[in-house]
LOTIVEX-945633 format. One line per field, with one value per residue (C-alpha): residue in one letter; residue number from 0; x, y, z. Coordinates in nm, 4 decimals. Example, Ala and Ser with C-alpha at 12.3 -4.5 7.8 and 13.67 -1.06 7.14 Angstrom:
% residues 2
code: c(A, S)
pos: c(0, 1)
xx: c(1.2300, 1.3670)
yy: c(-0.4500, -0.1060)
zz: c(0.7800, 0.7140)
END
This chain:
% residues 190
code: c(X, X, X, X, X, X, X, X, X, X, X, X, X, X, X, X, X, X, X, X, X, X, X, X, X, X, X, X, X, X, X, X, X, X, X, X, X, X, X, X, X, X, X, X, X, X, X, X, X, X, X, X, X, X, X, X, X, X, X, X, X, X, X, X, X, X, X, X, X, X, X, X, X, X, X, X, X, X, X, X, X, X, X, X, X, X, X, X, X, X, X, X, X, X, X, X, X, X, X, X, X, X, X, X, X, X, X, X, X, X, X, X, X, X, X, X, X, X, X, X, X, X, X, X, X, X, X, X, X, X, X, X, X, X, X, X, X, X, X, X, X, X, X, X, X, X, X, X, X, X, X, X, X, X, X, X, X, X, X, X, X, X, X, X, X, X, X, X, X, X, X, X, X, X, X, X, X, X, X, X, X, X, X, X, X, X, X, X, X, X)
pos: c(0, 1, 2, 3, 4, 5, 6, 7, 8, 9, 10, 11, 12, 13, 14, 15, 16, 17, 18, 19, 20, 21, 22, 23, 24, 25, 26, 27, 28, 29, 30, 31, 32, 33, 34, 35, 36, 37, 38, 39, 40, 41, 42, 43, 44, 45, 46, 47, 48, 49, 50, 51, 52, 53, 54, 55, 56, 57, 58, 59, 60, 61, 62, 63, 64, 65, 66, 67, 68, 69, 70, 71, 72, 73, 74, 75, 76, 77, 78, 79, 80, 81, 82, 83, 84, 85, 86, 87, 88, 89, 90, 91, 92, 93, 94, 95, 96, 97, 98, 99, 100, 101, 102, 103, 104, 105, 106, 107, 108, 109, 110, 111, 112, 113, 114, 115, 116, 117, 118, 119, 120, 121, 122, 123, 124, 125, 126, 127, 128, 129, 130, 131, 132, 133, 134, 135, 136, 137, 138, 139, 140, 141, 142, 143, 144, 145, 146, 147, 148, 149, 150, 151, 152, 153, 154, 155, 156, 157, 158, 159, 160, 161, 162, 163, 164, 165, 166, 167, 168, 169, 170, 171, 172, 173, 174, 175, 176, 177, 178, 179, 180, 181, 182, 183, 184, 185, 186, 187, 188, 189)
xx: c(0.0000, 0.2705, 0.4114, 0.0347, 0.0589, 0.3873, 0.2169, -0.1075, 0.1048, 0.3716, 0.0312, -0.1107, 0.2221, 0.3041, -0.0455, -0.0102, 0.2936, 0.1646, -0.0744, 0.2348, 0.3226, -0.0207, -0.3239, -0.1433, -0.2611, -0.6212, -0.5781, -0.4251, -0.7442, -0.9884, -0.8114, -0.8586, -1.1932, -1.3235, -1.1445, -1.3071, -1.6321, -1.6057, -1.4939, -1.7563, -2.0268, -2.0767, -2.1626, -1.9594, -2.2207, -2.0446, -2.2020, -2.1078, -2.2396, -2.1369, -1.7440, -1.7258, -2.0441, -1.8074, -1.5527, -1.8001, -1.9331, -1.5816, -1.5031, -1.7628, -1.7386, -1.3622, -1.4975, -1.7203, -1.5580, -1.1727, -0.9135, -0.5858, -0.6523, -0.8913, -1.1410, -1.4904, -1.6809, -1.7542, -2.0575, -2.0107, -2.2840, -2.3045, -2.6251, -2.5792, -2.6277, -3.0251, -3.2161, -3.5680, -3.4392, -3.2512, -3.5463, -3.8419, -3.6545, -3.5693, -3.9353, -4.0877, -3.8414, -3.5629, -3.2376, -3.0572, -3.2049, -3.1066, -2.8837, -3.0020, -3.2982, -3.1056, -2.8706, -3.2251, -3.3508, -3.0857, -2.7938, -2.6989, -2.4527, -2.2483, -2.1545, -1.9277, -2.0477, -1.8161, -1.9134, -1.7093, -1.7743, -1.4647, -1.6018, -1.7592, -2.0113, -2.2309, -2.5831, -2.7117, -2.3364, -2.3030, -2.6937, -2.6090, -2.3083, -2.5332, -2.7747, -2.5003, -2.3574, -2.7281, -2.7795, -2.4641, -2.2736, -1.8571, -1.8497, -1.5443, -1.5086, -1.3219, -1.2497, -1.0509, -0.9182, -1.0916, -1.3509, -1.6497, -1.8886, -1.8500, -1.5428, -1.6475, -1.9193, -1.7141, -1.5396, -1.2362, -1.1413, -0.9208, -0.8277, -0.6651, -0.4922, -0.6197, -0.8891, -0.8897, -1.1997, -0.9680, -0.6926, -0.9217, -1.0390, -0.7385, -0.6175, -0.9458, -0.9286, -0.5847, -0.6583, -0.9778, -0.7409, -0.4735, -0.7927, -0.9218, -0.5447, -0.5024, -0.8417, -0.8348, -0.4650, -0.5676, -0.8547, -0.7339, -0.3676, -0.3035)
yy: c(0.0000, 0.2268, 0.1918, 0.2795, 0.5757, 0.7335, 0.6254, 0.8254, 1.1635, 1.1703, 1.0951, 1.4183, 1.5919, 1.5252, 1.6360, 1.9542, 1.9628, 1.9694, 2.2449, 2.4422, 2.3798, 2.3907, 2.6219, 2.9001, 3.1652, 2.9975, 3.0737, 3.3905, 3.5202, 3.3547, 3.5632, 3.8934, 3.8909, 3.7197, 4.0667, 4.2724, 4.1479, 4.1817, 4.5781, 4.6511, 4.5200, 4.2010, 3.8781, 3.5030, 3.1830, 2.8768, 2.5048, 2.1538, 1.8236, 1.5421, 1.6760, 1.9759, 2.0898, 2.0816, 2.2748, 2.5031, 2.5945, 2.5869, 2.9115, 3.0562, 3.0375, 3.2123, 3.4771, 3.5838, 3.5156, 3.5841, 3.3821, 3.5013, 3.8763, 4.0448, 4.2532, 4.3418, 4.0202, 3.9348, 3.8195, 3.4864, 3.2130, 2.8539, 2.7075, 2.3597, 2.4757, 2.5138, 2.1777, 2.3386, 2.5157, 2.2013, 1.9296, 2.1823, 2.1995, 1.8734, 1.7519, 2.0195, 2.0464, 1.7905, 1.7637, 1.9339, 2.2622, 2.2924, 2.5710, 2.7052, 2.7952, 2.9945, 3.1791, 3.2949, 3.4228, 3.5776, 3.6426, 3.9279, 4.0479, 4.1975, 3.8220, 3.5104, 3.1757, 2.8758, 2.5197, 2.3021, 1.8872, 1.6731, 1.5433, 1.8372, 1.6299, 1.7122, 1.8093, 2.0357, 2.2006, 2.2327, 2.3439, 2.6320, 2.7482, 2.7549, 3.0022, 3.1802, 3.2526, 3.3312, 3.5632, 3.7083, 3.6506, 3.5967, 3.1864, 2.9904, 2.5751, 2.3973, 2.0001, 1.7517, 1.5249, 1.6386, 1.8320, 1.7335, 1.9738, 2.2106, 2.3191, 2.4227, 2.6031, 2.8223, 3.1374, 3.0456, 2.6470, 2.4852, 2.1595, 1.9317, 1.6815, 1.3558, 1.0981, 1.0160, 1.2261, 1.1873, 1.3707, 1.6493, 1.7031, 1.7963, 2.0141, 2.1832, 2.3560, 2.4039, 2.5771, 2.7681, 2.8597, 3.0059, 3.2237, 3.3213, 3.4357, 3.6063, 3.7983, 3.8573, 4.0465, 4.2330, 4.3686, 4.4365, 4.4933, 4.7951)
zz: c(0.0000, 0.1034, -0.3052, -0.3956, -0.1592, -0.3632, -0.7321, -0.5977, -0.5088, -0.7993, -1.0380, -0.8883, -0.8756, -1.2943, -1.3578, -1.1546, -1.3837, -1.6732, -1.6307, -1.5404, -1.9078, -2.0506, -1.8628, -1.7355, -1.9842, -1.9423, -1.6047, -1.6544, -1.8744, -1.5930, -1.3180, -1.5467, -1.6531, -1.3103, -1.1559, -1.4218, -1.3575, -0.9722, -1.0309, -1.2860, -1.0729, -1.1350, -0.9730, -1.0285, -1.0705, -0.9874, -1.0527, -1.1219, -1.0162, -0.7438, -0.6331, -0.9073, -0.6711, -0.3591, -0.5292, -0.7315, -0.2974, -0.2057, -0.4367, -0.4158, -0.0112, -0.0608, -0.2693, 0.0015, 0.3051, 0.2240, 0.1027, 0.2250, 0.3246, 0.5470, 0.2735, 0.1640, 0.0151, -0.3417, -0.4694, -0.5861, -0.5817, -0.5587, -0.8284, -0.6728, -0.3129, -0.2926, -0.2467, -0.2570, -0.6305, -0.7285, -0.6628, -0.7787, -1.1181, -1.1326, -1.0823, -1.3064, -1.5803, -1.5701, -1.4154, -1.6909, -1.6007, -1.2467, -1.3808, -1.6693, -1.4808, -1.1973, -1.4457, -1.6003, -1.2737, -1.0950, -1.4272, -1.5856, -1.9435, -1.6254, -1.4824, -1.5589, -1.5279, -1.4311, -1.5057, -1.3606, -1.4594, -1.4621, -1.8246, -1.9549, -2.0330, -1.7692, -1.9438, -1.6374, -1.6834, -2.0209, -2.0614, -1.7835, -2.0159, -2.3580, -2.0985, -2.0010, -2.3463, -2.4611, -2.1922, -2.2639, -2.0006, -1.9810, -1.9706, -1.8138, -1.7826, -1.5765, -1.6950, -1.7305, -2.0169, -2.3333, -2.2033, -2.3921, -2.5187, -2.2185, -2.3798, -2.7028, -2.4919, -2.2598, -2.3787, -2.1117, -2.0516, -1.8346, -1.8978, -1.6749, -1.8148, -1.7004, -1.7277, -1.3259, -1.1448, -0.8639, -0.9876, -1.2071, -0.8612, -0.7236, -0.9798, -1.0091, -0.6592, -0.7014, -0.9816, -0.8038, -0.5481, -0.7895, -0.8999, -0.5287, -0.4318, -0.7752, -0.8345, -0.4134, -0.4718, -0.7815, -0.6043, -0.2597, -0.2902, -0.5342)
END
């Protein structure tokens, strides 16, 4: 087990790697225009499904509270986190609305949506991206191996390059962190 152990880390640690080579200036473009957005006014919608829900919360819950420095909150909101919303939709329209649907009600042209789905084929994801982009709002995807039709979706994607959930996983809030420390110092530290 102990072998297993090291195969586990170093896996995580070459694909970590290889973003270093690969999804920086993805990154780089998700930092600005999730900055621009949060001067200008606007709000950041965060939603994925099973773990990419967990990390979609997760970001959104550094946005608001802080992530390294005491300062005023941002408005970013978790679609995934409201079971009333989530099982009324489900019900009355179908699963693959669950964010579609919220983006409608509570989106504006001044906001970015991030889908995050370890596939990108996620059909609640990927239909809350084609809403996004139709209401005209700044679209970003966070995925893993190809990327499915999420990618093609998304004005901004971030690939991690992998097949494992597992490992996506990891890189995704390691990525989501990147973004919290990076849009949290060009906002707050001028």
């Amino acid at each position: 087990m102990r072998d297993r152990i090291v195969d586990i880390i170093n896996d995580s640690i070459r694909i970590k790697e290889q973003i270093l080579h690969h999804n920086i200036d993805n990154i780089l473009k998700a930092v600005k225009l999730i900055t621009a957005t949060f001067k200008n006014g606007g709000k950041v919608f965060l939603f994925g499904n099973g773990g990419s829900a967990a990390d979609a919360q997760h970001i959104a819950a550094e946005f608001i509270g802080r992530f390294q420095i005491e300062r005023a909150a941002l408005p970013a909101i978790a679609l995934n986190t409201n079971t009333s919303v989530l099982t009324a939709l489900s019900n009355d329209y179908g699963y693959e609305t669950v964010f579609s649907r919220q983006l409608e009600a509570l989106a504006s042209d001044k906001d970015v949506a991030i889908g995050i789905s370890t596939s990108g084929k996620a059909k609640s994801v990927l239909s809350g991206l084609k809403k996004a982009k139709e209401m005209k709002l700044k679209t970003i995807c966070l995925s893993g191996a190809l990327g499915g039709e999420s990618v093609k979706t998304a004005d901004i994607s971030i690939l991690v390059p992998s097949s494992i959930t597992a490992r996506i996983q990891e890189a995704h809030i390691t990525i989501g962190h990147i973004i919290c420390e990076l849009v949290e110092n060009g906002m707050f530290k001028q």
